[in-house]
TORKOL-4160 file (C-alpha; in steps of 0.2 Angstrom, whole numbers, padded with zeros to 4 digits, m for minus):
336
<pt num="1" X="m0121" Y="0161" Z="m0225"/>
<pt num="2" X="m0104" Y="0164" Z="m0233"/>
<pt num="3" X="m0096" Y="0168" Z="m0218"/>
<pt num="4" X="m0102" Y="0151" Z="m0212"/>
<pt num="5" X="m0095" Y="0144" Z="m0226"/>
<pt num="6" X="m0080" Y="0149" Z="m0225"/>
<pt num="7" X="m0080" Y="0146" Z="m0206"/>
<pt num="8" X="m0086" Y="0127" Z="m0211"/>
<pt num="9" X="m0071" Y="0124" Z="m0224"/>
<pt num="10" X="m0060" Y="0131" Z="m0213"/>
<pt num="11" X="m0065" Y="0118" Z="m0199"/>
<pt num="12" X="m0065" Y="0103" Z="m0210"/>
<pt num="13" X="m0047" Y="0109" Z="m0216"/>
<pt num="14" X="m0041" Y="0110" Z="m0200"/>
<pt num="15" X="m0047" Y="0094" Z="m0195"/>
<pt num="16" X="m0039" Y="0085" Z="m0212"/>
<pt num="17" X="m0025" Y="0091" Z="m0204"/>
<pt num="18" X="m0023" Y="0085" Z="m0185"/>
<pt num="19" X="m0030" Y="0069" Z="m0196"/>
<pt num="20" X="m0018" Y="0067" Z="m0205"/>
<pt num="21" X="m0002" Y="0072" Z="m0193"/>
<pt num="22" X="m0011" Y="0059" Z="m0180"/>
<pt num="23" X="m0011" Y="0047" Z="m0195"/>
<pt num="24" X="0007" Y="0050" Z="m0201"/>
<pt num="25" X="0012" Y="0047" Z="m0182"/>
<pt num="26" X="0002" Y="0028" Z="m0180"/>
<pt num="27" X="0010" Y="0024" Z="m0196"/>
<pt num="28" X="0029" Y="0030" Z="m0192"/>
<pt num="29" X="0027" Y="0021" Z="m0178"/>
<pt num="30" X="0020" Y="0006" Z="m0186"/>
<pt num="31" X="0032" Y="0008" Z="m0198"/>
<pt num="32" X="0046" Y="0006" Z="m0186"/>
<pt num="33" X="0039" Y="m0011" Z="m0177"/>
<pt num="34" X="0045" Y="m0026" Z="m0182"/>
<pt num="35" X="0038" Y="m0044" Z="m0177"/>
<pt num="36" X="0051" Y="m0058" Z="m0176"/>
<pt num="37" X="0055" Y="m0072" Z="m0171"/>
<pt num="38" X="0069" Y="m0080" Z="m0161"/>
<pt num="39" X="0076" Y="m0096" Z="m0155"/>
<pt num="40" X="0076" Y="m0095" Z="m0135"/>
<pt num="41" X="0090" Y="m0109" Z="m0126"/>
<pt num="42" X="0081" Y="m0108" Z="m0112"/>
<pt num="43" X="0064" Y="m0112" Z="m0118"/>
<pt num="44" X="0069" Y="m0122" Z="m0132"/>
<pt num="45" X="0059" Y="m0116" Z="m0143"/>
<pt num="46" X="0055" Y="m0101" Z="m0154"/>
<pt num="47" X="0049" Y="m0085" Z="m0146"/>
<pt num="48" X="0038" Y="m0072" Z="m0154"/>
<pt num="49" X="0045" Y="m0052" Z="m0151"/>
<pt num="50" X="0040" Y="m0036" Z="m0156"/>
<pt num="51" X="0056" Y="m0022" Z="m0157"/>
<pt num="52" X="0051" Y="m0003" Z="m0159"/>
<pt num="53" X="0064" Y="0005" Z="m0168"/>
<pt num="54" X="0065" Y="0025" Z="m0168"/>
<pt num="55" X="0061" Y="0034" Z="m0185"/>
<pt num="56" X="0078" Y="0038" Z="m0188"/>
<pt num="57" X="0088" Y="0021" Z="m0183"/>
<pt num="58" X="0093" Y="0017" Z="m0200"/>
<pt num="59" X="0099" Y="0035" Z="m0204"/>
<pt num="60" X="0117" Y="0034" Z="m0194"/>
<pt num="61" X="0125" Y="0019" Z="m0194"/>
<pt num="62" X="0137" Y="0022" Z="m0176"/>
<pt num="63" X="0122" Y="0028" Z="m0168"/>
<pt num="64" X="0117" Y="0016" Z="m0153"/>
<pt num="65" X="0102" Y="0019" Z="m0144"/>
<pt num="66" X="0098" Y="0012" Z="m0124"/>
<pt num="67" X="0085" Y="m0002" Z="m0122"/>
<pt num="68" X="0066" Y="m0004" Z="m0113"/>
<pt num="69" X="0058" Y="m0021" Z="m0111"/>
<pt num="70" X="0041" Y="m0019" Z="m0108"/>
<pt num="71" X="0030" Y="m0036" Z="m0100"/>
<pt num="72" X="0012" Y="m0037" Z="m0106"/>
<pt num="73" X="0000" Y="m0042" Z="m0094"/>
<pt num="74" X="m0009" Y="m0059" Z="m0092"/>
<pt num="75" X="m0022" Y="m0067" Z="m0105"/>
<pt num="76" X="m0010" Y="m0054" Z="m0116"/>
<pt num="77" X="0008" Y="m0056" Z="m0126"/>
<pt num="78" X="0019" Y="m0049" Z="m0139"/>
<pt num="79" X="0007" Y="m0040" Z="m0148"/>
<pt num="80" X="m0002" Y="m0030" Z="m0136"/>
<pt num="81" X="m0003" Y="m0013" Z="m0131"/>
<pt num="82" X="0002" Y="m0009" Z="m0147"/>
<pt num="83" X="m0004" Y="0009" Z="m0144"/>
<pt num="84" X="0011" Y="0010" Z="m0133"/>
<pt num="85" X="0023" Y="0011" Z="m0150"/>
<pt num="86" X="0012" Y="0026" Z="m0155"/>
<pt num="87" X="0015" Y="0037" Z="m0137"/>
<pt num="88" X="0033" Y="0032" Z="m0137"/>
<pt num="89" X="0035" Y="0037" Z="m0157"/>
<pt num="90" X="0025" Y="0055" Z="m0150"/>
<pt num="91" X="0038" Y="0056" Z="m0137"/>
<pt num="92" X="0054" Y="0056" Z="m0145"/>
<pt num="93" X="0046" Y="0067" Z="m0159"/>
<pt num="94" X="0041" Y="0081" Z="m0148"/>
<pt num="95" X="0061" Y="0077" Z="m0137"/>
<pt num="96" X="0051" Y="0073" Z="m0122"/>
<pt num="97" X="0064" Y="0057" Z="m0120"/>
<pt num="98" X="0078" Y="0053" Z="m0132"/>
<pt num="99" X="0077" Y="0040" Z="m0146"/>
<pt num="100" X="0075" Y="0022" Z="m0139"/>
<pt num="101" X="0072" Y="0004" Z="m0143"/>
<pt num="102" X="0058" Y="m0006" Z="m0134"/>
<pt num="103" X="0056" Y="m0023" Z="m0135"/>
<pt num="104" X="0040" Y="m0032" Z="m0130"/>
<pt num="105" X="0043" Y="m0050" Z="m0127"/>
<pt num="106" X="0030" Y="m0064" Z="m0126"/>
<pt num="107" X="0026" Y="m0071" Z="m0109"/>
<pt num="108" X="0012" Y="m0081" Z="m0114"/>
<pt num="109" X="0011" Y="m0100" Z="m0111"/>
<pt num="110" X="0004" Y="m0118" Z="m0109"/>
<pt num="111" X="m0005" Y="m0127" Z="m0101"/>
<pt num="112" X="m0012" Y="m0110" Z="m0089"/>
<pt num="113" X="m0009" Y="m0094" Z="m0104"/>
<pt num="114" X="0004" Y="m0085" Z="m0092"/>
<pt num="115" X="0020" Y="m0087" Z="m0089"/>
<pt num="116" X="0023" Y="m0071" Z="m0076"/>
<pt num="117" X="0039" Y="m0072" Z="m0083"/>
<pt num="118" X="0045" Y="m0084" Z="m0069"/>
<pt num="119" X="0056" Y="m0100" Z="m0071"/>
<pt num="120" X="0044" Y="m0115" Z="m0070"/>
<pt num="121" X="0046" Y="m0134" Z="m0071"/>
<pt num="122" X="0027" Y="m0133" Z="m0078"/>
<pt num="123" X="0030" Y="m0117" Z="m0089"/>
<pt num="124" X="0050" Y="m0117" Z="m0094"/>
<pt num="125" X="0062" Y="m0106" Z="m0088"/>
<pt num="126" X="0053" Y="m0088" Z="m0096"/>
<pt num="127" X="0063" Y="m0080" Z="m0082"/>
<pt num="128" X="0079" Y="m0085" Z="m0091"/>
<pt num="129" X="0071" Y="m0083" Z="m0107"/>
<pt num="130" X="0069" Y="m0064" Z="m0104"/>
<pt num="131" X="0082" Y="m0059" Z="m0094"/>
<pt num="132" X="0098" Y="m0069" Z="m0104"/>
<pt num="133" X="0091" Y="m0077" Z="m0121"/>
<pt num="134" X="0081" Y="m0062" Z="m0126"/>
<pt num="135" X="0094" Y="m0047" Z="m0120"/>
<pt num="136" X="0110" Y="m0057" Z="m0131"/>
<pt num="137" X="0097" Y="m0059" Z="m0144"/>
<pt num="138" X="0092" Y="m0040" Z="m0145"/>
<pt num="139" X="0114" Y="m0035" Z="m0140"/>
<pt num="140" X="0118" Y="m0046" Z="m0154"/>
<pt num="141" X="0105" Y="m0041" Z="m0168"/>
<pt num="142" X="0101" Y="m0023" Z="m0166"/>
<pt num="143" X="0112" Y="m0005" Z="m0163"/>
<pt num="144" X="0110" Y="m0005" Z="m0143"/>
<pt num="145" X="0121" Y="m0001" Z="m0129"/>
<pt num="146" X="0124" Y="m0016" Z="m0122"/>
<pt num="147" X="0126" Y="m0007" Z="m0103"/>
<pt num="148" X="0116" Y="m0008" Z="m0088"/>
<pt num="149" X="0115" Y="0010" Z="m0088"/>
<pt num="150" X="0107" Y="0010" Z="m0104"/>
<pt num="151" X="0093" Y="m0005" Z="m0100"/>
<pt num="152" X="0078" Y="m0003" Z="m0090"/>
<pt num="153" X="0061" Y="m0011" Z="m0090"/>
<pt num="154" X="0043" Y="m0010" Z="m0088"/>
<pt num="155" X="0025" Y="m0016" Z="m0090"/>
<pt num="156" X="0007" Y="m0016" Z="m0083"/>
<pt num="157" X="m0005" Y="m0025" Z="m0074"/>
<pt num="158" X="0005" Y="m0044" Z="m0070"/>
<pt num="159" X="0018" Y="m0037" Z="m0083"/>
<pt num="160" X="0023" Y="m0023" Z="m0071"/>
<pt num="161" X="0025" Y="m0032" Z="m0055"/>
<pt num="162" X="0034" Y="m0045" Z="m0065"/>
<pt num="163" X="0046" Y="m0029" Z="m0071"/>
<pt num="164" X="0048" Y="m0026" Z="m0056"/>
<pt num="165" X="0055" Y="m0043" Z="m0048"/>
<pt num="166" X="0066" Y="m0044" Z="m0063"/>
<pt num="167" X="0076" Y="m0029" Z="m0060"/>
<pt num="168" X="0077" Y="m0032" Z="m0042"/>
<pt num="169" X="0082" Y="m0051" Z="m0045"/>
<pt num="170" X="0095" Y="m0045" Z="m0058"/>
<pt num="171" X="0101" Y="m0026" Z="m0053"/>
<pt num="172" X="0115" Y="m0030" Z="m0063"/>
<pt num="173" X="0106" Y="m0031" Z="m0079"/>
<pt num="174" X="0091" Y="m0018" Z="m0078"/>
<pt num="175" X="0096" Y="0000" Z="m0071"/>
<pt num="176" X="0080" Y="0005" Z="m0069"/>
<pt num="177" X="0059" Y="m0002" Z="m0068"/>
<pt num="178" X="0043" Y="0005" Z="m0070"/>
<pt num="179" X="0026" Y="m0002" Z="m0065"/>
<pt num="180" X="0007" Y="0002" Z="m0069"/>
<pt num="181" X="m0006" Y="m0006" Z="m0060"/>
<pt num="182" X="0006" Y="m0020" Z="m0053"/>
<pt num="183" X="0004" Y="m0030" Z="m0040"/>
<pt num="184" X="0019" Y="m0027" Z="m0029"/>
<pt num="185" X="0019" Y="m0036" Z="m0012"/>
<pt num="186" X="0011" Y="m0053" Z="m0012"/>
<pt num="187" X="0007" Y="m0054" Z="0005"/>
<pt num="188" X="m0007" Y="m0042" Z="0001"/>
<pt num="189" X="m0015" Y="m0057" Z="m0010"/>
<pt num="190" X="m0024" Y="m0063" Z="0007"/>
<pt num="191" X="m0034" Y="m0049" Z="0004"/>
<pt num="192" X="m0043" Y="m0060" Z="m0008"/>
<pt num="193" X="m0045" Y="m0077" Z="0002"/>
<pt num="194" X="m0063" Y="m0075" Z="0007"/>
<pt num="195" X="m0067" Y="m0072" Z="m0011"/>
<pt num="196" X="m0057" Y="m0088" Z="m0017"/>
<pt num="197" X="m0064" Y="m0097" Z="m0001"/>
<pt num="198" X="m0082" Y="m0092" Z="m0008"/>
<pt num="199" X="m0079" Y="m0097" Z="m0028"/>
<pt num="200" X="m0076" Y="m0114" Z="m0020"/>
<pt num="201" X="m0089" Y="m0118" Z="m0009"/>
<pt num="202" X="m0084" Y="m0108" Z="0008"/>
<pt num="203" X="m0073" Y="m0114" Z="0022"/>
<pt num="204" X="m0069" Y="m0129" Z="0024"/>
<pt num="205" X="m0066" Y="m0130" Z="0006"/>
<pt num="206" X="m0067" Y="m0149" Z="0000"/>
<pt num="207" X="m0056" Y="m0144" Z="m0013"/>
<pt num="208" X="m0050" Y="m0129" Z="m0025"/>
<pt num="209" X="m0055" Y="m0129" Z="m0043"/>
<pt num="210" X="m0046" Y="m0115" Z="m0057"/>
<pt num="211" X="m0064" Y="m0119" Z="m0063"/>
<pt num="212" X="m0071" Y="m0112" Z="m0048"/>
<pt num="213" X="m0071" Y="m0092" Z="m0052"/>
<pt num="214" X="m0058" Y="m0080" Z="m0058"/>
<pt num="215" X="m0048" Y="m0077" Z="m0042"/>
<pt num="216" X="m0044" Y="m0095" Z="m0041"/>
<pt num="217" X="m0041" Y="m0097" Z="m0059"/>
<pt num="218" X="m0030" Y="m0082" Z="m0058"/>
<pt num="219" X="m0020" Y="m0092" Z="m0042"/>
<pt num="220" X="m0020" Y="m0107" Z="m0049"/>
<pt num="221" X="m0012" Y="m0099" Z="m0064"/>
<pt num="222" X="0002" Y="m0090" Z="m0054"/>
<pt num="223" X="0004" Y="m0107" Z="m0044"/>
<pt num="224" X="0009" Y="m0115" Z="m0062"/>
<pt num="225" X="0024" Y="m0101" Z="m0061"/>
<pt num="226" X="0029" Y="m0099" Z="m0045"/>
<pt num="227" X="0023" Y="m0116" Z="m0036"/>
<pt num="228" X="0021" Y="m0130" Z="m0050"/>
<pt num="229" X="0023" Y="m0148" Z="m0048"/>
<pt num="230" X="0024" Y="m0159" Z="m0061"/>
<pt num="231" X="0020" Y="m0174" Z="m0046"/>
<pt num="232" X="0002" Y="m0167" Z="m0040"/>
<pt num="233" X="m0009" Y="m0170" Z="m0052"/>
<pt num="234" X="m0023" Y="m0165" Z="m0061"/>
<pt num="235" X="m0018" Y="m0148" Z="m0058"/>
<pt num="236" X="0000" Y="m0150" Z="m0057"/>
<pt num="237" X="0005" Y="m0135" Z="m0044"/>
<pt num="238" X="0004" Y="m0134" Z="m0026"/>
<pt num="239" X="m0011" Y="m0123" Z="m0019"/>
<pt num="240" X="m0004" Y="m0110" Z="m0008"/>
<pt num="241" X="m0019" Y="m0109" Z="0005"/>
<pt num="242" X="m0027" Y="m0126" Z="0015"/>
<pt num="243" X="m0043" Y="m0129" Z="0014"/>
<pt num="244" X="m0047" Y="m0117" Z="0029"/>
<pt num="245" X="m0041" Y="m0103" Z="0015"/>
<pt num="246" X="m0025" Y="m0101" Z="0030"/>
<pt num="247" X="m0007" Y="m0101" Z="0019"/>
<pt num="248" X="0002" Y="m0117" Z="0020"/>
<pt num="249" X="0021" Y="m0109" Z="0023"/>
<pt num="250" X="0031" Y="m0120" Z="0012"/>
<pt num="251" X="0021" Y="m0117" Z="m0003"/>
<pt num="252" X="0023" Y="m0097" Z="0002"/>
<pt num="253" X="0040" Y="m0096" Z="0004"/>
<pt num="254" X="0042" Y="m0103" Z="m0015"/>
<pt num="255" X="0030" Y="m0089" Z="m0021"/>
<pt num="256" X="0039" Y="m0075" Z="m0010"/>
<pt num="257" X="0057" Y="m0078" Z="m0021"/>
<pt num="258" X="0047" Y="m0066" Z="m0032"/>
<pt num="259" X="0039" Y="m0054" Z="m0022"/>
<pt num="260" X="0044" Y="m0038" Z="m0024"/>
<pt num="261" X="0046" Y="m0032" Z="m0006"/>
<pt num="262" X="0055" Y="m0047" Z="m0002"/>
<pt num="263" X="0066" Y="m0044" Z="m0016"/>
<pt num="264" X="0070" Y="m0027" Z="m0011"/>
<pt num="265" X="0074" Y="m0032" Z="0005"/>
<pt num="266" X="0091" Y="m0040" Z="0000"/>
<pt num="267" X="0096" Y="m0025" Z="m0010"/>
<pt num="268" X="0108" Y="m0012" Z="m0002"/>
<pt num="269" X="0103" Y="0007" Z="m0010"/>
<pt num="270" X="0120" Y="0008" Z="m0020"/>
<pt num="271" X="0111" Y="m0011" Z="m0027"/>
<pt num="272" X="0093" Y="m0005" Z="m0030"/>
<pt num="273" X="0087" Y="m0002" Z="m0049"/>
<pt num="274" X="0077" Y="0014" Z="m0050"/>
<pt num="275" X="0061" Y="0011" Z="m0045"/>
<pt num="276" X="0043" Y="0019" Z="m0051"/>
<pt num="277" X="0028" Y="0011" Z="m0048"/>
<pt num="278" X="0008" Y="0018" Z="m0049"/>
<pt num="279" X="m0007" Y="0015" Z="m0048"/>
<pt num="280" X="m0025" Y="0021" Z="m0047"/>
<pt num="281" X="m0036" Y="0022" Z="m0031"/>
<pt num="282" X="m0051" Y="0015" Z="m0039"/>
<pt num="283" X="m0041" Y="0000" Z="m0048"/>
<pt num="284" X="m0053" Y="m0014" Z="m0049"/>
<pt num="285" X="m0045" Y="m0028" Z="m0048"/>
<pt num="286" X="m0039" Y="m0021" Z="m0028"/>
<pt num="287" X="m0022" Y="m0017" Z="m0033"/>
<pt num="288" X="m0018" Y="0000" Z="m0025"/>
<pt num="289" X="m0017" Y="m0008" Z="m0008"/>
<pt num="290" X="m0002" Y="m0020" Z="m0015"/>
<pt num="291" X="0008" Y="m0004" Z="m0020"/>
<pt num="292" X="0005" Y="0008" Z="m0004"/>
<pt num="293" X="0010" Y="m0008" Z="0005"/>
<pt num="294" X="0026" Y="m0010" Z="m0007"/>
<pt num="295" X="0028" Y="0011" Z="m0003"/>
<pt num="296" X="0027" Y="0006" Z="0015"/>
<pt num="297" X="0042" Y="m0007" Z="0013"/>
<pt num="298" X="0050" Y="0002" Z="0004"/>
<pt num="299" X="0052" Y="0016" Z="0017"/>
<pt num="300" X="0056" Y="0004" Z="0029"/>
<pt num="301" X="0071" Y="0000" Z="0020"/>
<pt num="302" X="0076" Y="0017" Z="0015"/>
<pt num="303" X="0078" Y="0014" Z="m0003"/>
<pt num="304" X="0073" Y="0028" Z="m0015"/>
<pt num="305" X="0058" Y="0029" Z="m0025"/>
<pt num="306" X="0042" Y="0037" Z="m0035"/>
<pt num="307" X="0027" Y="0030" Z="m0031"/>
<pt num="308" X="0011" Y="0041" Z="m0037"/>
<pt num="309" X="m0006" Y="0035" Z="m0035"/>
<pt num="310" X="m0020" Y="0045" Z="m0046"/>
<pt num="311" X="m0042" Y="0045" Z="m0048"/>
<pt num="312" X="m0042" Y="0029" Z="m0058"/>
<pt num="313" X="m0044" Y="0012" Z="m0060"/>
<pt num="314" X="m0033" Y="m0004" Z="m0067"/>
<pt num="315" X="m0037" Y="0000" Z="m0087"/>
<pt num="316" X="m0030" Y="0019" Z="m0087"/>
<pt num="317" X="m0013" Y="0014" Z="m0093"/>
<pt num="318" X="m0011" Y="0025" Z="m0110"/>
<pt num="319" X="m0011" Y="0042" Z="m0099"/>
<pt num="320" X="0001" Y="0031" Z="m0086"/>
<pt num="321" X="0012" Y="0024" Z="m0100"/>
<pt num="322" X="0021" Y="0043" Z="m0105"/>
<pt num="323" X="0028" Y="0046" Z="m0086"/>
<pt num="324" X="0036" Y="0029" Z="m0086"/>
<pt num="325" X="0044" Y="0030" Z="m0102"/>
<pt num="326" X="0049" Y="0048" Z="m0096"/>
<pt num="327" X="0057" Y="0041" Z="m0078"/>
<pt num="328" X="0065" Y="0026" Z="m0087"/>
<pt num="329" X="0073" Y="0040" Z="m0099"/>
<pt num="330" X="0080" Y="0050" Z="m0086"/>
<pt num="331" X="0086" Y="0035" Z="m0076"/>
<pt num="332" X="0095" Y="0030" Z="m0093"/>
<pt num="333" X="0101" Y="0048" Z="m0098"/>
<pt num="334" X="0104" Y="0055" Z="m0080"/>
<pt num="335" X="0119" Y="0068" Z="m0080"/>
<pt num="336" X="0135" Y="0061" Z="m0069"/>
């Protein structure tokens, strides 16, 4: 009995302790986020944003550290994946990846909830919001180094295949993306035409409702970004598919100025941000098929990449989150 004792005591003592080193870690990291808010020209309004500060920014004044901006995915905004401050605080502590900032910025909007981070006569320009309003904003208020080389962004779910749009749109700004469970080549969205068809009725559709299930709520919502129209009411965007669920070109051709393939396409290999991209094989919102498409394209062009695909599905971003961070660090803090 006393050698269970002291066997249970020992137990209970050695889980106080991973306790509380797991506790101190969530609470440095905590600790280290701050919630602000900031006036966007662009926009013209106020933006909410979350900046992650290493434990030891305060400690050296001419230290400067490189920047992450990471975009949440839809229905989400500034606040969430906060569990992503807690594996970035775990990785500088254990020098996995230097110290570094990351700013989450808020993408959410009226009247549709998401922004996708596009310029929008519905929405406002968010696209300009992130990539020129927030930037100055973080350049100008916190110890960065205002480089290229030393910014790079990421996100998941919509936030990743907006990340990576962004830095191919501005490969001048951002050196280097990361996506998790992105959505990467639009032209894979016919894959879910019959189920959009099928919400509203089935072909001939007399008409398509965001009302009518969650694919064609989620298209209506990414026509408010990338095909809005403030003279086509009640909905106010341009449908991209007729009512014989076949795509209507001109409508198309507006959505693929943010296509990631497309995008890639205009980009010589000296141009290209560094690019990472995965996700799982059993995502259940039939992503995987847009990134192995985006792998294909990619190939074709012959710009470099790391694309790894794993047994999962769409909501296994925290075991996802530590190999971006690390790619993004090395792209920030390669040896020349």
């Amino acid at each position: 009995m006393k050698t269970v004792h002291t066997f249970l005591k020992s137990s209970i003592k050695i889980l106080l302790l991973v306790l509380f080193s797991v506790g101190t870690l969530l609470c440095s990291a905590q600790e280290n986020v701050k919630s602000l808010t900031f006036y966007s020209k662009s926009l013209k309004k106020d933006r909410k944003v979350e900046v992650f500060l290493p434990v030891d920014y305060n400690e050296n004044e001419s230290v400067r550290y490189p920047v992450i901006y990471f975009l949440h995915g839809t229905k989400q905004n500034s606040f969430s994946e906060g569990n992503i401050h807690y594996i970035l605080n775990k990785l500088i502590n254990n020098k996995t990846i230097s110290p570094v900032i990351l700013v989450k910025p808020d993408g959410s909007c009226t009247p549709w909830g998401d922004s996708y981070f596009a310029n929008s006569v519905l929405n406002g320009n968010f696209e300009y919001y992130l990539v020129y309003d927030l930037v100055e904003y973080i350049d100008s208020a916190y110890k960065t180094i205002p480089f290229k080389d030393k910014r790079a962004i990421m996100g998941w779910s919509a936030g990743g295949s907006c990340a990576m749009s962004t830095a191919l749109k501005h490969p001048g700004i951002f050196c280097g993306a990361a996506s998790h469970s992105g959505r990467m080549d639009m032209n894979t969205h016919a894959l879910y035409i019959p189920g959009i068809l099928s919400e509203n009725g089935g072909a001939p559709v007399s008409g398509y409702s965001p009302k009518a299930g969650p694919m064609s709520r989620a298209v209506f919502t990414m026509a408010a970004a990338y095909s809005s129209n403030p003279n086509n009411p009640p909905h106010f965007v341009d449908f991209p598919f007729d009512n014989n669920g076949k795509i209507i070109d001109s409508v198309w051709n507006r959505w693929l100025l943010h296509d990631c393939s497309t995008l890639a396409g205009k980009l010589s290999k000296e141009e290209s941000p560094a690019i990472y991209f995965d996700c799982g094989k059993q995502d259940e919102t039939y992503a995987y098929p847009f990134n192995t498409k985006f792998a294909e394209v990619l190939d074709q062009l012959k710009l470099p990449y790391q694309f790894q695909s794993y047994p999962g599905g769409h909501y296994d971003r925290d075991s996802r989150y530590p190999i971006g961070l690390t790619f993004l660090d090395s792209v920030m803090n390669k040896v020349k």
